[in-house]
C-alpha positions as CSV (number, residue, x, y, z in Angstrom):
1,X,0.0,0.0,0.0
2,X,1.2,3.5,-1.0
3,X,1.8,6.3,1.2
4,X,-1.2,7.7,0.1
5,X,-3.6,5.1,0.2
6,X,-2.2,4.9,3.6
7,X,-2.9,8.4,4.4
8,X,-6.6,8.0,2.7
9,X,-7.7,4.5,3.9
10,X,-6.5,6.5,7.4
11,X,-8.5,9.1,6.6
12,X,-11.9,6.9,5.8
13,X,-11.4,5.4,9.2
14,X,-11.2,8.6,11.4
15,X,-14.1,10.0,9.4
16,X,-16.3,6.7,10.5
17,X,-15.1,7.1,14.2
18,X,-14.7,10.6,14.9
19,X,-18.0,12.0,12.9
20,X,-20.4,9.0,11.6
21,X,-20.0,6.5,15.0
22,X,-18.6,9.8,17.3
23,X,-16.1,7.5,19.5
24,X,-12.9,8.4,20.8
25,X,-10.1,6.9,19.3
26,X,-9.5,4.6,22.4
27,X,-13.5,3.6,22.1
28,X,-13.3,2.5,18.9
29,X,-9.6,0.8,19.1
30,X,-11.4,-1.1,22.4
31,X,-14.5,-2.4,20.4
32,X,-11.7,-3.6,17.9
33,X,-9.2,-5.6,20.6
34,X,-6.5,-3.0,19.6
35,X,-4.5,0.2,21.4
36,X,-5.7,3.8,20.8
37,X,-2.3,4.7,20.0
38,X,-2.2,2.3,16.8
39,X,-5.4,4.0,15.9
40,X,-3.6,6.7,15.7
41,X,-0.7,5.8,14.0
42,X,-3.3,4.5,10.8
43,X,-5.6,7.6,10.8
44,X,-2.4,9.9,10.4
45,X,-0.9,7.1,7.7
46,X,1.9,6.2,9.2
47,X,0.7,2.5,9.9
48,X,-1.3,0.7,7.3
49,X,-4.3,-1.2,9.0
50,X,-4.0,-5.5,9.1
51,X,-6.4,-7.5,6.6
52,X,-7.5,-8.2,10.3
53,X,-8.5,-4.6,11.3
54,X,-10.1,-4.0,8.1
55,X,-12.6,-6.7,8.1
56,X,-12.9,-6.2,12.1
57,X,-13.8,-2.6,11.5
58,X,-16.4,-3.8,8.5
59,X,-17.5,-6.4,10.9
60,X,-18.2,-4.2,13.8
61,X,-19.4,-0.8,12.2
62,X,-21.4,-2.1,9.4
63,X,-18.9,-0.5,6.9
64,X,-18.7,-1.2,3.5
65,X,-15.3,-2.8,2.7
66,X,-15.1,-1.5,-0.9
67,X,-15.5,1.9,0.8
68,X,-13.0,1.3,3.9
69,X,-10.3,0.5,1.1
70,X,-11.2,2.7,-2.1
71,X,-13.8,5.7,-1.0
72,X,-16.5,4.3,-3.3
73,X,-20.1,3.5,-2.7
74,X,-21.9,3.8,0.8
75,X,-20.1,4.2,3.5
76,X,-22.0,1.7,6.1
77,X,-24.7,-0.6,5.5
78,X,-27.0,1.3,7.2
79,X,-27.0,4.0,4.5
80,X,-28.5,1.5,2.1
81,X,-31.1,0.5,4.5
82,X,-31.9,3.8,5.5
83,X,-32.6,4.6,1.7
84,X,-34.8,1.4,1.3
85,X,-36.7,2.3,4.7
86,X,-38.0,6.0,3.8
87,X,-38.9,4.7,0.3
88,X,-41.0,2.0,2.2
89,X,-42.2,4.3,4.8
90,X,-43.3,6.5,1.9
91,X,-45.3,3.7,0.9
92,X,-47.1,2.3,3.9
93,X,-47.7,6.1,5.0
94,X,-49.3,6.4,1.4
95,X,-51.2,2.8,2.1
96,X,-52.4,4.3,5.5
97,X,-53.7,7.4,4.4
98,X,-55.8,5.8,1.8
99,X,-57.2,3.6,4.4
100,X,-57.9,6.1,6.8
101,X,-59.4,8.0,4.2
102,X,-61.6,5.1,3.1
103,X,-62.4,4.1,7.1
104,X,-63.7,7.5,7.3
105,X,-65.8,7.1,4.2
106,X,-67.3,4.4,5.5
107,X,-68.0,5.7,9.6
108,X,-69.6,8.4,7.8
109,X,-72.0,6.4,5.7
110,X,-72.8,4.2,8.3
111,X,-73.4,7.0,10.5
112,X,-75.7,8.5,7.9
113,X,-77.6,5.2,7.7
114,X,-77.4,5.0,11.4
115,X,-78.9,8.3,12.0
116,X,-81.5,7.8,9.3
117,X,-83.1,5.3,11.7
118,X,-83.3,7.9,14.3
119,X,-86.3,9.8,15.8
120,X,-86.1,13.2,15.0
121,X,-85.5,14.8,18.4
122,X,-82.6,12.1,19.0
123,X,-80.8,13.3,15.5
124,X,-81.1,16.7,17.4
125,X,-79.9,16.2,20.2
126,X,-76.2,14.4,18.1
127,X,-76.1,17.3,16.2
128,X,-76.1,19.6,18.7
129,X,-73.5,17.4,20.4
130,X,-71.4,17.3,18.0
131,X,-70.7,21.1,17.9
132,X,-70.2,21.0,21.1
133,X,-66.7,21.8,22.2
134,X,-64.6,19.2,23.9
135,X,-65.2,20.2,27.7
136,X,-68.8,20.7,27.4
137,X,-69.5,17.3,25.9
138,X,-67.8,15.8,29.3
139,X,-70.0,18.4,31.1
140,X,-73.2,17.1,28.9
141,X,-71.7,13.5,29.6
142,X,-71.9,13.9,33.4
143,X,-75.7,15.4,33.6
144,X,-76.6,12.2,31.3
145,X,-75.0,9.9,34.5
146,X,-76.7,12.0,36.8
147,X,-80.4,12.0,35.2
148,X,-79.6,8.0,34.8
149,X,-78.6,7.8,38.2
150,X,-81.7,9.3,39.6
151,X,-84.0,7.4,37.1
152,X,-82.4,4.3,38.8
153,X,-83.3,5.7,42.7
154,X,-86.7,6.4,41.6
């Protein structure tokens, strides 16, 4: 390996710990069963990582190899999964908005057919519920207990 494939496959490796994985150089040399210091030495390239290390840090950070050694394509495999996920997200959220919209289609028919089969003065008395603001529906809620509560005593 030259000098400067040294220096860049040095490079690669202190821009995975230092800014995507954010560990010190003796955190990451730990999770790797090596000394900070030789760390060091690679991300400044004046040591050239083992076949070893390289597949060790692959192994461990979910970094492409291709990408350890030459700077091309993703750098982890979570990039590509993260890619695929909001492109399925994107879907389902789609899927989900059409259902919602469809389940609300269908409460609102039913509530129309529902209501059709009402009295009159009990059609009323929902409507005027219904623009009722939150607080005063639990207000109505709790003189309905109370009138059902005496009707029971009587």
């Amino acid at each position: 390996m030259s000098r400067v494939e040294k220096k860049y496959i040095g490079s690669r490796i202190r821009e995975i710990r230092k800014f995507v994985l954010k560990l010190t150089q003796e955190e990451f040399a730990s999770r790797l069963g090596v000394a900070g210091s030789y760390i060091s030495r690679i991300e400044k390239g004046k040591n050239v990582p083992s076949e070893l290390l390289i597949k060790a840090i692959c192994r461990e950070f979910g970094v492409y190899e291709e990408w350890l050694r030459t700077g091309r394509g993703p750098r982890r495999h979570i990039e590509v999964r993260l890619e695929d996920q909001v492109k399925v997200e994107a879907e389902l959220t789609a899927k989900l908005e059409r259902g919602l919209e469809d389940l609300a289609y269908k409460v609102e028919e039913g509530a129309k057919g529902y209501e059709a089969a009402l009295p009159q003065d009990e059609t009323e008395i929902l409507a005027i519920y219904r623009r009722l603001a939150p607080h005063d529906r639990a207000l109505m809620r709790k003189v309905l207990d109370w009138l059902l509560e005496r009707r029971r005593e009587d």
